[in-house]
N, C-alpha and C positions, 0 to 999 in steps of 0.2 A: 330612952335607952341609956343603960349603965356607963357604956361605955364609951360615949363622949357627950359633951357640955358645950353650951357658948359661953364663952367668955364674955364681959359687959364692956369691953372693947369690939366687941363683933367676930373674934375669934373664935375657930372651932378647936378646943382639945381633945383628943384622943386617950384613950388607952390603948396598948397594944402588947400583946405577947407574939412575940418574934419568933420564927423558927430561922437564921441562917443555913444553907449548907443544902437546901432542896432544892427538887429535881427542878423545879420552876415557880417562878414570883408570882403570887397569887395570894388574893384575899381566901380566908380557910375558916371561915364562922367562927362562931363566939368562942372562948377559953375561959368561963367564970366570966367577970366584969370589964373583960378587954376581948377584943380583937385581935384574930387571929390572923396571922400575914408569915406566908412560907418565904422564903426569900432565897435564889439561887446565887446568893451571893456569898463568900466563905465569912466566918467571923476573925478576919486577919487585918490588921492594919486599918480599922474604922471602915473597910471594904462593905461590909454588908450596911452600918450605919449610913452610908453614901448611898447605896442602892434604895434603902427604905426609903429617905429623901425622897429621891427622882421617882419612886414609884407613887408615891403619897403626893407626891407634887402632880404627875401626870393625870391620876385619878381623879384629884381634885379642881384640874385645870387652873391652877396656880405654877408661877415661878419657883425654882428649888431657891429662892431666897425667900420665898413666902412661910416655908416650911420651918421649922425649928424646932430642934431634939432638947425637948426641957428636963429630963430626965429619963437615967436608966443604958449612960452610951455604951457599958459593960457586960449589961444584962439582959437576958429575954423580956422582960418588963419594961417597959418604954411608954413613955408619954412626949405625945408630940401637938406642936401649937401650930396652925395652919389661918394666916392670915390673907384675908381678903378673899376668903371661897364663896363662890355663889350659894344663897339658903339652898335647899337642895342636895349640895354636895355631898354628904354623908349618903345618899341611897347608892350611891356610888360603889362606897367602899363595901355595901352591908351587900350587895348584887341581887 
């Protein structure tokens, strides 16, 4: 899949095209080469950047300290590095 990789540290990376500001948090299939993620959280104050966190943390059944926004904290485009997810993890996100 295009839209995320392992890292050769055992790391999952992401792509992700974001929506803030919808009716509720949910995976929302592909967008081109990323993944799609609604997010009911507003884009104010790193508010939604936080939520993505906890939801990607949740999904993945990793710690929100496992997760890390490696690009994109401004943007709908985002990449994120998700350390220590079970192989597996990703069918998660894809549902």
């Amino acid at each position: 899949m295009a839209w995320w990789t392992q890292t050769g540290d055992g790391s999952l990376m992401l792509s992700l095209h974001v929506q803030p500001g919808a009716k509720k948090t949910e995976f929302a299939g592909l967008h081109g080469d990323a993944l799609k993620i609604h997010l009911a959280a507003p884009p104010v104050d790193g508010k939604a950047n936080a939520a993505l966190i906890a939801f990607i943390a949740r999904a993945a059944g990793v710690s929100k300290a496992s997760v890390e926004l490696v690009s994109g904290e401004a943007s709908r485009a985002k990449r994120v590095r998700i350390r220590g997810a079970a192989p597996g993890a990703v069918e998660a996100f894809a549902g």
